[in-house]
LOSEFI-291199 format. One record per residue (C-alpha): x, y, z. Coordinates in steps of 0.2 Angstrom, whole numbers, plus 2048, in hexadecimal, padded with zeros to 3 digits. Example, Ala and Ser with C-alpha at 12.3 -4.5 7.8 and 13.67 -1.06 7.14 Angstrom:
2
83E7EA827;8447FB824;
This chain:
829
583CF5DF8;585CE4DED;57FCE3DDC;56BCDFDE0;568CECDE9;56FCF7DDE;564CF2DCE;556CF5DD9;557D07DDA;54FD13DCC;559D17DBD;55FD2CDBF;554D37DB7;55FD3DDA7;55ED51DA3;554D56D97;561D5BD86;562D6DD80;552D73D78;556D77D64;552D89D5E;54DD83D4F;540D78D52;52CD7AD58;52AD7FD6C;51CD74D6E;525D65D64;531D67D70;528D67D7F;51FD58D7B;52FD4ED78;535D55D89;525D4DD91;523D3CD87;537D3CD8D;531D3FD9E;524D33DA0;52ED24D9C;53FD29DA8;535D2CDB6;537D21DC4;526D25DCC;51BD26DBB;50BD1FDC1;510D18DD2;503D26DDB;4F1D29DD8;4EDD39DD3;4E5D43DE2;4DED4EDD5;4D6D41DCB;4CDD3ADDB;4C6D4ADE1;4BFD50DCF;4B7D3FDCF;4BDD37DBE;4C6D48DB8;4D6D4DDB5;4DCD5EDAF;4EDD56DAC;4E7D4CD9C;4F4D3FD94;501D49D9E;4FED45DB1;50BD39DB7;4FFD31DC4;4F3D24DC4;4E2D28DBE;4D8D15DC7;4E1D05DD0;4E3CFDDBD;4EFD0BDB8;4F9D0BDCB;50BD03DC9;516CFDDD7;523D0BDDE;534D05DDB;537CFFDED;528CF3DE8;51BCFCDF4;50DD03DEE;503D13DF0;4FCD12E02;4ECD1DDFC;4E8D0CDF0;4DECFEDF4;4EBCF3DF3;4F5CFADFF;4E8CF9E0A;4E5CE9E09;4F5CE5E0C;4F6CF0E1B;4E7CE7E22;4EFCD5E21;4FFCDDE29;4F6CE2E38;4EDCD1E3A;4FDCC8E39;505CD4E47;4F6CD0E51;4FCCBDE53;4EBCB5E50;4EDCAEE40;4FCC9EE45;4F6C8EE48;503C84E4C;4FEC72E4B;507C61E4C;4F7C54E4C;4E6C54E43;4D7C46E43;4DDC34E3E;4D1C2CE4A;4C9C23E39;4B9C2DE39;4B2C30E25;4C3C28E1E;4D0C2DE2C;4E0C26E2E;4E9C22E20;4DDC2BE14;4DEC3CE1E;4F1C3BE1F;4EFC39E0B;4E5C48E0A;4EFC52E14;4FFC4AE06;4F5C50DF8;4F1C62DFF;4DEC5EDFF;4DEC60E11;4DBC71E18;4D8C7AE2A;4C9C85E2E;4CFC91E3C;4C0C9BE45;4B2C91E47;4A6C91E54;4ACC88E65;49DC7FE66;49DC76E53;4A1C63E53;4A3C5AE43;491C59E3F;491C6CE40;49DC6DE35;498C61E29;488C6AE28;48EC7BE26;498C76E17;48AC6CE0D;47FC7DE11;48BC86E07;48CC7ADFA;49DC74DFC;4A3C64DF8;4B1C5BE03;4B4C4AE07;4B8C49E1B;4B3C58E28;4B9C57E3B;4BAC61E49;4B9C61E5B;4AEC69E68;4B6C77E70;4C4C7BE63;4C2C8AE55;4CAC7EE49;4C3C71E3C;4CBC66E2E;4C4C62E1D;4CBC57E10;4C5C57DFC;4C5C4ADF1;4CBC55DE4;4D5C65DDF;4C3C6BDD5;4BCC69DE8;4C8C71DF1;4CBC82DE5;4B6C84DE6;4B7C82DF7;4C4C90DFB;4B9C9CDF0;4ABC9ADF8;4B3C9AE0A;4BDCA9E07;4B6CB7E12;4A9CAAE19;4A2CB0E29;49CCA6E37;495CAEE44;49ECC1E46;4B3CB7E40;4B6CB7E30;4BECA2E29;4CFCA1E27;4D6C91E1E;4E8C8AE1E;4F0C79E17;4F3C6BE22;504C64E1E;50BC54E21;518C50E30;525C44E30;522C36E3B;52BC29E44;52DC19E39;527C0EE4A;517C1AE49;506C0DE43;4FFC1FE3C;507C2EE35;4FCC3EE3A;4FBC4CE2F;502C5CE37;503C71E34;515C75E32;51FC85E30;525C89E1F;526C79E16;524C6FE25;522C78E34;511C82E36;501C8AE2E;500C9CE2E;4EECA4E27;4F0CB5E20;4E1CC2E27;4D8CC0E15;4D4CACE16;4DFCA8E08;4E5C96E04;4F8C94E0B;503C87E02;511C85E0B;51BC76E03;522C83DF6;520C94DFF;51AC9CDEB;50ACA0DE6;4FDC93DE3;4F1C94DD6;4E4C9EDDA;4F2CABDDB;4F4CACDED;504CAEDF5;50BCA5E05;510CAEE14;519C9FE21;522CABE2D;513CB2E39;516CA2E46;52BCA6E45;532CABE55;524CA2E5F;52BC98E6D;529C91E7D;531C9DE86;523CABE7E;514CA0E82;51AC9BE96;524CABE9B;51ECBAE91;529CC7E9B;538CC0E9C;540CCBE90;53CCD9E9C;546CDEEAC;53FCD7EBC;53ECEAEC4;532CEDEB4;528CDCEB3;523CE2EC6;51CCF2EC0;512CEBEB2;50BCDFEBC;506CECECA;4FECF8EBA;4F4CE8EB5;4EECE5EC8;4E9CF6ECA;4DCCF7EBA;4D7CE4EC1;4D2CEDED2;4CBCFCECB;4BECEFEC3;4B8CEAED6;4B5CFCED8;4ABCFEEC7;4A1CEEECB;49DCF1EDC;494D01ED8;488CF9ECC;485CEBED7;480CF8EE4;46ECF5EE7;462D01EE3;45ED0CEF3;469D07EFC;47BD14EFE;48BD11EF6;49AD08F03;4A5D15F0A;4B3D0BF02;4ACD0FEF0;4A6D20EF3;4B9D24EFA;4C1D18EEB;4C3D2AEE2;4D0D2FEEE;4DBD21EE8;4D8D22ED5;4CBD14ED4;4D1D08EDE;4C7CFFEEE;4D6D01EF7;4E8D06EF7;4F4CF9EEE;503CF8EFB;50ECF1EED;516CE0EE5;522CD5EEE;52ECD2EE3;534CBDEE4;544CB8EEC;548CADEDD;546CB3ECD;54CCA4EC2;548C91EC2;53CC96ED3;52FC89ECB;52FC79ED6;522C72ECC;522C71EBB;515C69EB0;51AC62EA0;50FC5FE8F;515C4EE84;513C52E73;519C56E61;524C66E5C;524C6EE4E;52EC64E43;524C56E4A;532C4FE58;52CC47E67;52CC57E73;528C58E84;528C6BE8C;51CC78E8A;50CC7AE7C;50FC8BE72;500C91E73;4ECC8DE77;4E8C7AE73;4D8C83E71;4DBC8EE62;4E2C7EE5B;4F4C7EE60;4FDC6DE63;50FC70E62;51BC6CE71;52CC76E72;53AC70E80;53AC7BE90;54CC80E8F;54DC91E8C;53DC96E98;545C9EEAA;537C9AEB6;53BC86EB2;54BC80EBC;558C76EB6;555C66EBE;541C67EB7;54AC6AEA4;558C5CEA6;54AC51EAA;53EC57E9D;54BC54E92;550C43E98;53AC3EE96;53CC44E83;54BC3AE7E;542C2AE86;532C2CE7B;53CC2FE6A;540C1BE6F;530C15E77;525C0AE6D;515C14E74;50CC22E6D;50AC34E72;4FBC39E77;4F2C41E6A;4E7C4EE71;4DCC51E62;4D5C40E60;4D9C3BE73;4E2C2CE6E;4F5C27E75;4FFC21E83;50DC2FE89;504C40E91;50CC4CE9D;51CC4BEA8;51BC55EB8;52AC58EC3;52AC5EED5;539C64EDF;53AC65EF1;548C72EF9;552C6FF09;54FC7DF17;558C8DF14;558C9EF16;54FCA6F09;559CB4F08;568CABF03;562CA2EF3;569CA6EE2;567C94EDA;557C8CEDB;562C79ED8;56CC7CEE6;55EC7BEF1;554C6BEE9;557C5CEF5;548C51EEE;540C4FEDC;52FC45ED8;52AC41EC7;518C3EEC2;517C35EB1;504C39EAA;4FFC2AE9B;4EDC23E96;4EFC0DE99;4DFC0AE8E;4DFC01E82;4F3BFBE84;4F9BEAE8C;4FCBEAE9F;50EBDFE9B;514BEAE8E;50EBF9E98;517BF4EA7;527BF2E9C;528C02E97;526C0BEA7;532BFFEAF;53EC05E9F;53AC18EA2;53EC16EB6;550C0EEB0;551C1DEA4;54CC2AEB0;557C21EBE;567C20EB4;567C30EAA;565C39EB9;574C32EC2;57EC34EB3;57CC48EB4;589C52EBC;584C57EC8;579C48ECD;564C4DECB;55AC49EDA;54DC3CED8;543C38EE6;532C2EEDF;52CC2AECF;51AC29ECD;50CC25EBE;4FCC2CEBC;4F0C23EB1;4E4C30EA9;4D7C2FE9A;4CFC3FE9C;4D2C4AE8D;4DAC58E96;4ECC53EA0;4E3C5CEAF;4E0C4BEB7;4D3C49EC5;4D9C48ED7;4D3C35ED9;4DFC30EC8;4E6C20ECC;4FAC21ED2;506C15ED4;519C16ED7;526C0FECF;536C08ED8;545C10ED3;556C07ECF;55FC02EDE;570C05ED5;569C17ED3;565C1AEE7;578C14EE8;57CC23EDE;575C2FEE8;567C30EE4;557C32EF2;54CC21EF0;53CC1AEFA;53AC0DEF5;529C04EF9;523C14F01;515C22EFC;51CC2EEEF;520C3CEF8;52CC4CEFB;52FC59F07;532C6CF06;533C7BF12;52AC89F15;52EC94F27;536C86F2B;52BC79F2D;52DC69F24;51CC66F18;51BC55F0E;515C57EFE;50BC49EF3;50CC46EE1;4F8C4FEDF;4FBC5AEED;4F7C6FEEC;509C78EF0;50FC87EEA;51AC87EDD;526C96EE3;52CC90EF4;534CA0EF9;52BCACEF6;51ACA3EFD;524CA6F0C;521CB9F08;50FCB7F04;50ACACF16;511CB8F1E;507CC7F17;4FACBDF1B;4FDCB9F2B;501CCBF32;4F3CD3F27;4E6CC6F2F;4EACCDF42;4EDCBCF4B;4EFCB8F5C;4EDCAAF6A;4D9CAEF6D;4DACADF56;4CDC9FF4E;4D6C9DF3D;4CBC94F30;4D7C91F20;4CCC8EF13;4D3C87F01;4E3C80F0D;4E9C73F01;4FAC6AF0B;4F6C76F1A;504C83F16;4FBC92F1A;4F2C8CF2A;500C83F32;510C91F2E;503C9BF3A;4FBC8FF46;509C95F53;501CA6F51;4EFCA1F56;4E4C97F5F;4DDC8BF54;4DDC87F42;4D1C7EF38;4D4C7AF25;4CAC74F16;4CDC6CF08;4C4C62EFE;4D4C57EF5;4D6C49EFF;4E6C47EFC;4EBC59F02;4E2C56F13;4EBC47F16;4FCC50F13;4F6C60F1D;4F2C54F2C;505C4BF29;50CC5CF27;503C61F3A;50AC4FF41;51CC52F3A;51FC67F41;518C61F53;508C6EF51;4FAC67F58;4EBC77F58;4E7C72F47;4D7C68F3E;4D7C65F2D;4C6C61F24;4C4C57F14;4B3C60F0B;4AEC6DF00;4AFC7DF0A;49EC81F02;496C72F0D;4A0C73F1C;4A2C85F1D;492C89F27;492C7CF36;4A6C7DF39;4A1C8EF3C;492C8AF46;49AC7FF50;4AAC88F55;49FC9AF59;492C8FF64;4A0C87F6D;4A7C98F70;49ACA3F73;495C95F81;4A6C95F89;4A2CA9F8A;491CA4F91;49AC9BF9F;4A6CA9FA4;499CB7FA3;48ECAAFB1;49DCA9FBC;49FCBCFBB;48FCBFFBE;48CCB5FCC;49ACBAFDC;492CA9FE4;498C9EFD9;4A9CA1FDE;4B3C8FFDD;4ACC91FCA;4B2CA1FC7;4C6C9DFCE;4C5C8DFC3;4C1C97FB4;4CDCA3FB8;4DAC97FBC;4D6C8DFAC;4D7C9CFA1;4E6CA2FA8;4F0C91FA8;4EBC90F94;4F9C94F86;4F4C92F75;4FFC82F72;4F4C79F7D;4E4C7EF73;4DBC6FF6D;4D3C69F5C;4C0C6DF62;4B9C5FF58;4BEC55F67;4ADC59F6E;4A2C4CF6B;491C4EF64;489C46F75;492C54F7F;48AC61F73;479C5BF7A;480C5CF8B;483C6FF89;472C72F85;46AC69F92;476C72F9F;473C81F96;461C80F9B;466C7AFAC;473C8CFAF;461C95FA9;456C8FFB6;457C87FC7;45DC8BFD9;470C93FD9;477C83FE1;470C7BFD0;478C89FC3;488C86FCC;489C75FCA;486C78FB8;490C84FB4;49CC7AFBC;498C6AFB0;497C78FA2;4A9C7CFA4;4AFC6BFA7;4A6C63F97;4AEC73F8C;4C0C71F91;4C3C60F92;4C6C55F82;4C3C42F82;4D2C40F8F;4CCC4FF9B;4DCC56F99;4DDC62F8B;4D4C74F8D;4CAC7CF7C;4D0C8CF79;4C3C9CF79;4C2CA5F69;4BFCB8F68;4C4CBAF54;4BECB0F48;4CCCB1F38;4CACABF26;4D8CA9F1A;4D4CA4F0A;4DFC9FEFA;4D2C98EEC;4D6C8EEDB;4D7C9BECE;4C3C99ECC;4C0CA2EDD;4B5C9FEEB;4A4C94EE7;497CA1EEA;490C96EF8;4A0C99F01;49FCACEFE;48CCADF06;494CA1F16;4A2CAEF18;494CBCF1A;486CB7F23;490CB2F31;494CC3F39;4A0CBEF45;4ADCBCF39;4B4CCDF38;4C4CCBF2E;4C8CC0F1D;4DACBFF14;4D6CBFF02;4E8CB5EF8;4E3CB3EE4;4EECABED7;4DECB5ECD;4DBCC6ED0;4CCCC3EC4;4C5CB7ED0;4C9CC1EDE;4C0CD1ED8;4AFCC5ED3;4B0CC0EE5;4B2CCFEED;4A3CD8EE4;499CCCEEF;4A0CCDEFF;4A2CDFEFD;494CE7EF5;486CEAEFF;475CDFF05;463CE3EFC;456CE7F09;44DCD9F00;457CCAEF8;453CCAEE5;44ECB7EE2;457CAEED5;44CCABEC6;44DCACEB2;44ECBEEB3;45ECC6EA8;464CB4EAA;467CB0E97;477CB6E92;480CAFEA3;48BCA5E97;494CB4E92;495CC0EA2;4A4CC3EA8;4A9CBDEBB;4A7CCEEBE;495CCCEB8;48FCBEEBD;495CC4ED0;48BCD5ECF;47CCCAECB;47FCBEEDB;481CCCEE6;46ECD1EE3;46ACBFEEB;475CC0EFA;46ECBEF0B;46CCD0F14;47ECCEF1E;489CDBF21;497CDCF13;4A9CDFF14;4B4CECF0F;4C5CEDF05;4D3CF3F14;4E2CF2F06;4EACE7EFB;4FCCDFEF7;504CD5EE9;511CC7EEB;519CC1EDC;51BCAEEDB;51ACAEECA;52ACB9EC1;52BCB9EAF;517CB8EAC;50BCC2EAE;503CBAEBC;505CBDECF;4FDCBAEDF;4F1CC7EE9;4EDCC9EFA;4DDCD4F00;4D9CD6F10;4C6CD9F13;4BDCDFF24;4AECE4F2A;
């Protein structure tokens, strides 16, 4: 033990001397107390429990050693205090909010767009500590609203500024005066049911080739803002007390990283992040038992699945399990990467630390995050070296302004066996990298000179590496949305990669669409820069599979694969079943599916480009009418012995068919459609000799393509697979899938359970005996409904149709190391 810690201790208490015969008792006993009271280590550190229950009373007197009132209370010598006082209450209070996480706002950019004295005299501001944050106000405020919240109070500022959709403003003073009345009257301001918090908006240091130094929120004396629970004023420059008495505390936002924000459980074992995740899946389903009870309509009896849900603890069906991923690290072949400031206001590009929403802004490097592989870091890193040169700005995302946005890098992996894979680099043959920037407002020259530069960068730093990095394309995406989520119709262009580089070993095309190929079952799919694939190559295997056995295919099997993106689902399965049609609504994705089709030889596929809301309905129209005819045509020849020539050629024509040579039936001209009907008519009337020439015509119409070569197939299940964005199904989709009871069967895959739970309260829950019309009616607070909510409330308007029924449900992990993974749910009815 060192010298400080031993004068922190209590002095020992010293034995009381020898009482002297000769003096008076009470004398005595009176030195012996006023002796006590001043060597006791604890002497008012407590207050009196006696004092507090008499209510002002004390039967000690002058002689009680505790603490009659908070004036009298004295820290213990450990500096703690008494935990039955107010103080220490207070200060257990703040604890617990900083343990909670919410009160870190970790900020490396604020408004300089100009607006009420912006740029430079913000930036001065923020220099001068007149500059403060406002954490907690309502989502919906914009500047206005807070400019007008702050002259209601009465509080004087210079500048106020916030954006729409964020909980944090800034407000800048003119003066200290300002600035001290403001934090009185804002501390413990409510607005709405939260409570203000306020903390000090710091300056960064900036690059010298910078036209404008941003202010920033930095940790301790240049890194971050942390709010204490109590709204006090934080001055972080010096880390002491300011002067209004209130003490710093800079250490909440310590230890918050990348690696916490992107891959929460990677600290845990693999064996234990699967059970976590199979708890969490199990309290998601039991909410689609919960809601589909109340969405029930009145009158009408509770599904058998429901009523029997008690069997299985709540759920609406057994959870089979999680299927764990074949790869555990660096599975991610496509990573998407935010450009941005760090803490200590370096140019960064990796991952945001938290919610741009809450107000956090600050970038930290990828390297220590499992899911990301090393190739994606190495290049990540290669992009953030090549803007701490570049002439260009960063995008600022608070005042949408800059040039540099996003990096995305997508890897594609040679064929291999799954099983044998331990290093996610071993298998990457190809790499695309997508550059996001916003052109506005900068010269097409100099623009065109700085990307050429980059491409050199990129090109040469990736030969350089040992070993060599794979790079395949190189492509820019102009975007000037505020979010980096960029539209599917963004303008692209590639860039041309070094020759010298291509010489190197290095994969070029030159001159040809940006594209790379991975393998799924086998089968080669090209894959474009805006194209849907998933990011966990080996075990989507796992999960088409499920799919695939859990949806009962086979030859006579009508697969409609709804949400198909590239066409991975539909075509690893198109040599199980007779047809498949696919729908997507990125144009981009149906152009690679169809590529995809052309490439593995398979030809019973049709890929349509729509919104499966619109096209839903008619594809389903038009494949069952086609069908249900060819049924007609057989059941006629049955029927009739005297038709026998028909008969044999149907039998013949049936027998000869194997599913590789079913057709697309959208081969069937419109004009041949009307051509059914009117022989339709003809096999319902007239002489025999007349039905069997029709039927005859019937037949030959139905199994012949443009060529007259090529026979449709005839479809007795009709199968839906479904894998939705994490929104779900549009509710126009979900009232298709019902009302069109031949479809007996649908494959549920979510990357949402959420979504997946809304979606199966309507399909599953059972149709009123009158359709409630949609109207006003408990329709205002729709806003803040849950999914669940809002779908118990559209149940109520869905067509009478017979509904499905959860049969049982699996996990697949694609995602290890977070919390997410995908669902699959079959439903029958």
């Amino acid at each position: 033990m060192d010298g400080q810690e031993l004068s922190n201790q209590p002095d020992p208490i010293e034995a009381p001397s020898e009482p002297n015969p000769n003096t008076d008792p009470a004398t005595e006993k009176r030195k012996r107390d006023d002796q006590e009271k001043e060597q006791h280590p604890l002497w008012k550190t407590s207050l009196c429990s006696f004092f507090r229950r008499s209510n002002g009373s004390c039967s000690h007197g002058d002689a009680c050693r505790y603490a009659h009132g908070e004036s009298e209370l004295r820290p213990r010598p450990d500096n703690t205090w008494d935990p039955t006082s107010e103080r220490a209450k207070k200060m257990a209070r703040k604890d617990e909010g900083e343990k909670e996480g919410g009160n870190d706002v970790m900020m490396t950019e604020a408004f300089s767009d100009g607006e009420e004295g912006g740029g430079s005299s913000a930036v001065a501001a923020a220099e001068g500590g007149l500059s403060k944050c406002l954490v907690n106000l309502p989502m919906r405020w914009i500047s206005d609203n807070l400019r007008n919240f702050l002259n209601e109070n009465g509080i004087s500022f210079k500048s106020a500024k916030k954006k729409k959709g964020m909980v944090v403003g800034f407000v800048s003073f003119e003066s200290a005066e300002q600035l001290h009345s403001a934090l009185k009257e804002l501390d413990g301001k409510s607005v709405g049911n939260k409570t203000l918090k306020v903390g000090d908006v710091m300056q960064r240091s900036v690059d010298k080739k910078s036209k404008v130094a941003l202010p920033s929120v930095e940790e301790n004396d240049q890194k971050t803002v942390s709010i204490n629970g109590n709204s006090e004023l934080i001055d972080l420059e010096d880390g002491e007390p300011t002067d209004d008495g209130l003490t710093s505390n800079s250490s909440d936002s310590r230890g918050r990283s990348a690696r916490d924000a992107v891959t929460p459980l990677a600290d845990m074992p693999y064996a234990d992040q699967l059970e976590h995740k199979k708890k969490s899946l199990i309290q998601t389903l039991k909410r689609l038992t919960r809601n589909a009870r109340k969405a029930c309509p009145n009158g009408i009896p509770l599904p058998e699945w429901v009523l029997k849900s008690r069997e299985i603890g709540g759920l609406p069906c057994k959870l089979e399990g999680i299927l764990e991923s074949p790869l555990v690290n660096g599975y991610r072949n496509k990573c998407e990467f935010s450009v941005g400031y760090s803490l200590q206001g370096k140019p960064t590009v990796g991952f945001l630390l938290g919610n741009f929403r809450e107000g956090v802004t600050a970038v930290q490097e990828p390297v220590d995050c499992p899911n990301v592989s090393r190739i994606a870091s190495r290049y990540a890193a290669i992009f953030e070296e090549f803007l701490s040169q570049s002439s260009f700005p960063i995008w600022n995302r608070l005042n949408n302004t800059g040039f540099w946005r996003q990096l995305t890098v997508r890897e594609g992996k040679k064929p291999g066996n799954s099983a044998e894979v331990k290093n996610s680099d071993s298998t990457v043959s190809e790499v695309m990298l997508m550059v996001q920037v916003c052109t506005a407002g900068f010269d097409d020259e100099k623009v065109n000179n700085e990307l050429q530069r980059m491409a050199q960068e990129f090109s040469s730093r990736a030969t350089a590496e040992t070993p060599c990095l794979p790079l395949t394309a190189i492509v820019i995406q102009d975007h000037k949305g505020i979010s980096n989520a960029a539209p599917a119709d963004a303008p692209l262009r590639s860039l041309p990669i070094p020759k010298e580089c291509s010489d190197s070993g290095l994969v070029a095309h030159d001159g040809v669409e940006a594209r790379i190929h991975d393998y799924i079952s086998n089968l080669q799919f090209s894959i474009s820069p805006m194209a849907f694939f998933q990011v966990n190559t080996l075990a989507a295997e796992k999960l088409y599979a499920l799919a695939g056995v859990w949806a009962g295919l086979g030859p006579d099997t009508l697969l409609f694969d709804i949400c198909c993106g590239t066409g991975t689902i539909g075509l690893t399965l198109a040599h199980r079943v007779g047809m498949v049609v696919g729908i997507e609504m990125n144009a981009s994705a149906v152009s690679d599916a169809e590529r995809n089709a052309d490439i593995n030889g398979i030809k019973n596929c049709r890929f349509v480009c729509a919104k499966a809301e619109d096209v839903m309905g008619p594809l389903l129209k038009e494949y069952l009418t086609l069908s249900q005819k060819q049924e007609e045509i057989v059941e006629l020849a049955k029927d009739n012995k005297e038709i026998k020539s028909s008969e044999t050629t149907l039998d013949s024509a049936e027998g000869a068919l194997e599913p590789e040579e079913s057709s697309c039936l959208e081969q069937i001209e419109p004009e041949e459609c009307s051509c059914l009907e009117q022989i339709n008519s003809q096999c319902e009337s007239g002489s025999l000799e007349n039905r069997k020439k029709a039927a005859e015509s019937k037949y030959q119409i139905i199994s012949t393509s443009d060529n007259g070569t090529t026979p449709v197939k005839q479809f007795k299940n009709i199968v839906a697979i479904v894998d939705p964005p994490r929104v779900g199904l549009h509710p126009s989709v979900i009232k298709v899938l019902r009302s069109h009871s031949t479809l007996r069967r649908l494959v549920y895959i979510s990357c949402n359970p959420d979504s997946l739970v809304a979606n199966a309260i309507e399909l599953c829950t059972p149709s009123a005996d009158k359709t409630e019309k949609g109207g006003q009616k408990n329709n205002r607070g729709w806003r803040n409904m849950s999914s669940a909510g809002l779908a118990r409330h559209r149940a109520k308007s869905m067509p009478y149709s017979e509904p499905f029924k959860p049969v049982k449900a699996m996990a697949v992990d694609l995602f290890p190391h977070t919390p997410h993974c995908e669902l699959v749910m079959l439903l029958e009815r």
